[in-house]
C-alpha positions in Angstrom: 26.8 -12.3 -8.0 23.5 -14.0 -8.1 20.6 -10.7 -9.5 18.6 -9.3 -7.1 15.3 -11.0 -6.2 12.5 -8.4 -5.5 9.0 -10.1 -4.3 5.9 -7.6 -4.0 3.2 -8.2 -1.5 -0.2 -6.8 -0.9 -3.4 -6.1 -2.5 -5.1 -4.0 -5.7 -2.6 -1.6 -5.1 0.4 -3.5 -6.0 -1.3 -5.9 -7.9 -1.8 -2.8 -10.5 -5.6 -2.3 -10.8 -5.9 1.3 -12.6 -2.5 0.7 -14.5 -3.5 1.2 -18.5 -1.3 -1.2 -19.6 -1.7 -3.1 -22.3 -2.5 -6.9 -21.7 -4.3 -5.8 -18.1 -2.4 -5.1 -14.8 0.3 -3.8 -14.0 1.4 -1.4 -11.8 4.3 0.5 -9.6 6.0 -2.6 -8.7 6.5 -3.8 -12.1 7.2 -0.7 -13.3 9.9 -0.3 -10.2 11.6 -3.4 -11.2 13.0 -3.4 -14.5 15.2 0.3 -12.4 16.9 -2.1 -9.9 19.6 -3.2 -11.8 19.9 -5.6 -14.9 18.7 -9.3 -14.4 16.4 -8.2 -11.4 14.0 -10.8 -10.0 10.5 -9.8 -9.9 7.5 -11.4 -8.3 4.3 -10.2 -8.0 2.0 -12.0 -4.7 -0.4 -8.9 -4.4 -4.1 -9.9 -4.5 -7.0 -7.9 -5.3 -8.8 -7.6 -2.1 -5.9 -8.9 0.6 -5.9 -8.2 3.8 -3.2 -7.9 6.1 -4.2 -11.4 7.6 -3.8 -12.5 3.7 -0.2 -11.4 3.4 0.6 -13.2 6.3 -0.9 -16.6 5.9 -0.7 -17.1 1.8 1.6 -14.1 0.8 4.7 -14.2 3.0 5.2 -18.0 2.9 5.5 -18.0 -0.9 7.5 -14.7 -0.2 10.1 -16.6 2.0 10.3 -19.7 -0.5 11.8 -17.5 -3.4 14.4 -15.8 -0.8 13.8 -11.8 -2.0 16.8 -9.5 -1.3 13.5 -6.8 -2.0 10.2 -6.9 -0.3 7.4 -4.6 -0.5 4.5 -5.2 1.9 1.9 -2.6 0.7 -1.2 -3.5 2.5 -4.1 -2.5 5.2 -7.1 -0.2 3.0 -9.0 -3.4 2.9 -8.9 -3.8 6.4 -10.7 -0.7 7.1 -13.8 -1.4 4.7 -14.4 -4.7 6.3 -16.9 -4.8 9.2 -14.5 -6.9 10.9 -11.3 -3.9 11.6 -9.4 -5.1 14.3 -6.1 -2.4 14.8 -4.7 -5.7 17.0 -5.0 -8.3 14.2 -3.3 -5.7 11.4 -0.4 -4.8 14.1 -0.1 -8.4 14.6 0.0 -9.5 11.0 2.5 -6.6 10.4 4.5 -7.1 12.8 5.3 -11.3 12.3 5.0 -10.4 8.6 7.5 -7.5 9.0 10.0 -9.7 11.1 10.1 -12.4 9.1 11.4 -11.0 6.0 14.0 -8.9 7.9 14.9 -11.6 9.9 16.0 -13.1 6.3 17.9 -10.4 5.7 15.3 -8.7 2.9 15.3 -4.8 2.5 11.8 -3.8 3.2 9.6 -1.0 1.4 6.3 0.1 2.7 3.7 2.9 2.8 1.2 4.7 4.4 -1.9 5.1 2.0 -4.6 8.1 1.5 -7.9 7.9 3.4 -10.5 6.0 1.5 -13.5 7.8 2.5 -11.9 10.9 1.2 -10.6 9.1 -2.0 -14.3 8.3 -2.2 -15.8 11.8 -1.4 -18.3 10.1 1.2 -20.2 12.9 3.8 -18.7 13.9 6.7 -19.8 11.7 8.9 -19.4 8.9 6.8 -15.7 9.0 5.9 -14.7 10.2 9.6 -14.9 6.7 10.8 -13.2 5.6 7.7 -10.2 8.3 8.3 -9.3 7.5 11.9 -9.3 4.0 10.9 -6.5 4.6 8.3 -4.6 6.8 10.2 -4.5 3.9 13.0 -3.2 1.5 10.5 -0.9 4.3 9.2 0.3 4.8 12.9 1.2 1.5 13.1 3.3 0.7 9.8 5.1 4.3 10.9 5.6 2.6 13.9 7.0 -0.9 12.9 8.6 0.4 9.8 10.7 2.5 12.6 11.1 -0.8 13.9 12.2 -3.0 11.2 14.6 -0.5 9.1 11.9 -0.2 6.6 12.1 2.2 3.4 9.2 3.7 3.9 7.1 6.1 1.7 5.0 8.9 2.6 1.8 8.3 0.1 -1.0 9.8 2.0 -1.6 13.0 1.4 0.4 15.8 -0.8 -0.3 17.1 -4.7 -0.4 13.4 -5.9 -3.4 12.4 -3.9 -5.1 15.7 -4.7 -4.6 15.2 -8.3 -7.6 13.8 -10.3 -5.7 12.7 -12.9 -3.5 10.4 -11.1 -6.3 8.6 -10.3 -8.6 5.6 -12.0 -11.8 5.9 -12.5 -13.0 3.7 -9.0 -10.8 7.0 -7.1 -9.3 4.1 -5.1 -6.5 3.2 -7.5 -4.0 5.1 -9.6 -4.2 4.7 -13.2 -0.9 4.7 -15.2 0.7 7.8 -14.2 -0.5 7.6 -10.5 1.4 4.0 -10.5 4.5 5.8 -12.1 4.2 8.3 -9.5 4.8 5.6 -6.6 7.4 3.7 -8.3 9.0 7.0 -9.3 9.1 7.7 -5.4 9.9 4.0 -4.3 13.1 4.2 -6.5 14.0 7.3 -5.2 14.0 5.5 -1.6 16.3 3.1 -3.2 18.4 5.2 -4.6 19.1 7.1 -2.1 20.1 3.8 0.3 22.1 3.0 -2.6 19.3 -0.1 -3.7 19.0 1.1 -7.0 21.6 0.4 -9.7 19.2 1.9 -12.6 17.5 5.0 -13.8 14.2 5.7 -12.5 10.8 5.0 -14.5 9.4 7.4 -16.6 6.3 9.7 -15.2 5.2 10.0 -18.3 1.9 7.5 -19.6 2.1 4.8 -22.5 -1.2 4.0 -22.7 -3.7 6.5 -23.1 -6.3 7.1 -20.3 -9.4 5.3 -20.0 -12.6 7.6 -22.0 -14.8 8.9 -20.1 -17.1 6.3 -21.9 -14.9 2.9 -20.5 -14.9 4.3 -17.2 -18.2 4.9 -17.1 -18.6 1.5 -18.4 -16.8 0.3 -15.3 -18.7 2.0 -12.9 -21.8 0.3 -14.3 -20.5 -3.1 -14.1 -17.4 -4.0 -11.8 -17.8 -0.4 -9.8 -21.7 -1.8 -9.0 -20.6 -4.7 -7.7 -17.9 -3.4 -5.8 -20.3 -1.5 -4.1 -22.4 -4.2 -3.9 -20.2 -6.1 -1.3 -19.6 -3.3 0.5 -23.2 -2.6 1.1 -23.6 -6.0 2.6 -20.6 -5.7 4.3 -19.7 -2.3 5.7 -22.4 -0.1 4.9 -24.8 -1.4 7.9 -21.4 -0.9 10.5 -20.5 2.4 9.1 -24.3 3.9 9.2 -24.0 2.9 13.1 -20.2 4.8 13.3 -21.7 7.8 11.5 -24.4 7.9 13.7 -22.4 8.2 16.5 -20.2 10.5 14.7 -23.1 13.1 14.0 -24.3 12.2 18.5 -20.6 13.2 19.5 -20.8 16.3 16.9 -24.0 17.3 18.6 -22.4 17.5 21.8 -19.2 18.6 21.0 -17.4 15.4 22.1 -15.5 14.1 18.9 -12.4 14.5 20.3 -13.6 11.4 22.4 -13.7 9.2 19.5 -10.0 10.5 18.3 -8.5 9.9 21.7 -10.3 6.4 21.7 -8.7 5.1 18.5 -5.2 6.7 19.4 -5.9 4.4 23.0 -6.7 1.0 20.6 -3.4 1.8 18.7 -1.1 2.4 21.4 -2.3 -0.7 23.0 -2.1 -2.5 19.9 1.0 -2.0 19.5 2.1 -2.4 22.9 0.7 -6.2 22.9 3.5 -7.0 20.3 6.0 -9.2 21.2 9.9 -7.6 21.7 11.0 -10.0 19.5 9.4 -11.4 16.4 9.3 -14.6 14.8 12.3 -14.6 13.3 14.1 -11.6 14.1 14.3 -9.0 16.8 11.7 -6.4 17.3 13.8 -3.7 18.0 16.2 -3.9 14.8 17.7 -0.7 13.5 17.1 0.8 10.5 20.2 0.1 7.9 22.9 3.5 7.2 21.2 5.4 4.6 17.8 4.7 4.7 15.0 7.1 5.2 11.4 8.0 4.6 10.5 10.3 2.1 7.8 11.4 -0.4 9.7 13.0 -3.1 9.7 11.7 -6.4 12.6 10.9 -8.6 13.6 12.0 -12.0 12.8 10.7 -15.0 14.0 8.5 -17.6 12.2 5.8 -20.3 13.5 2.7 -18.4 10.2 0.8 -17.4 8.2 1.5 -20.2 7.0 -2.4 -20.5 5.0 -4.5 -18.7 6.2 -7.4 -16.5 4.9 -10.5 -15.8 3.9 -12.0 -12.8 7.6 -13.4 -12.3 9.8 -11.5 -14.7 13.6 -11.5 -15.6 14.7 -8.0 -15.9 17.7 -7.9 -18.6 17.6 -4.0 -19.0 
């Protein structure tokens, strides 16, 4: 029996930014993979920065070329800091992206992710725009993770998001023990399909934590210019959204602007095909699987960093 190819897709968040690891990033899916069974497979595709429509055009072709038994497709924050949002184009990219790897018979995990404008403590008015727009892309990976049997996680609210200390410096990203945290709760999806022939990864951190003075450090310098782009990029959209926010407020109409973007998503995802590229659209989900946010147990198993493609021996 050939060892069980698992390929992860998406952006930052997969890719590992916030992970304390030595060496650079790392992240959940690395630390998931070395608890799927001896000799697993692992292939990291996430990007920094990826958008849905990335996974689709440069991700999932390089996905499909290594034939993954495991997929994750972890993917759509980006989306909603771009100017640009378009609820149709994610569905879209989800959906072809979604059947395509089921259609080759992969086992699919994805996620719903926390609210950035929350994550980011913006005003009111400011990160209302941002939060309907990541509940629309939550709907919709609900939605087609329904679809396409998915193992889906639950990662956008609860104690872990709450918790400070799960979280990076940038309050985007986990750092180490927020990325143990998802892989902790990914294996437990696996597990309980019966995906998982190891012990789960530790919760507990083997790097220590950034200083107050390095993150500090990274505020000045990669958190400036983070901001920097979104500045010329979202900030002069968002200014006009959160002026309209604080109009409707005034009036007593923001339930207007909820049942709006609940309109955009149901006709999103009612302009999918029935069928997908290369799979049916209305595939069931496999015996056992289910969505859940609970979090494993522990054990030392994935205590070291992977490479981009890894061999996991134990």
């Amino acid at each position: 029996m050939r060892p069980v190819r698992f390929v992860a897709l998406g952006d930052s968040l997969t890719e590992g930014v916030g992970d304390a690891a030595a060496g650079g990033r790392r992240g959940w899916a690395a630390l998931l993979a070395p608890c799927l069974g001896d000799g697993t497979e692992f292939t990291n595709l996430a990007v920094s920065g990826a958008q849905t429509r990335d996974v689709l055009e440069r991700q999932l072709p390089a996905a499909l070329a290594r034939e993954p038994d495991l997929v994750s497709v972890v993917v759509g924050v980006n989306d909603t800091l771009r100017h640009t949002f378009d609820i149709h184009a994610v569905a879209a990219a989800l959906d072809h992206a979604y059947a395509a790897l089921t259609g080759r018979g992969a086992v699919l995990l994805t996620a719903c992710l926390p609210d950035p404008g929350a994550m980011l403590g913006l005003p009111g008015a400011l990160a209302r725009p941002l939060a309907r727009r990541q509940r629309a892309v939550n709907t919709v990976v609900h939605t087609l993770s329904d679809r396409y049997g998915a193992l889906h996680l639950h990662a956008s609210d609860g104690e872990w998001v709450a918790d400070r200390d799960l979280w990076s410096a940038d309050r985007l990203h986990p750092g180490e023990r927020g990325h143990r945290q998802l892989a902790l709760r990914f294996h437990a999806l696996l597990a309980g399909a019966g995906r998982a022939a190891g012990q789960p990864p530790s919760p507990d951190a083997e790097f220590p934590a950034p200083t107050r003075a390095a993150n500090l450090w990274w505020l000045a310098t990669a958190g400036t210019g983070w901001v920097a782009r979104r500045c010329r990029d979202l900030l002069p959209q968002l200014l006009g959204l959160a002026a309209g926010e604080l109009r409707h407020h005034a009036r007593g109409t923001t339930g207007r602007l909820d049942l709006a973007a609940a309109a955009a998503v149901a006709a999103a995802l009612a302009a999918l095909p029935a069928a997908g590229p290369d799979g049916p659209g209305d595939q069931r989900r496999p015996t056992g699987t289910k969505r859940t946010g609970v979090p494993g147990t522990a054990c030392a198993a994935a205590g070291r960093s992977a490479e981009r493609t890894t061999a996991i021996t134990g």
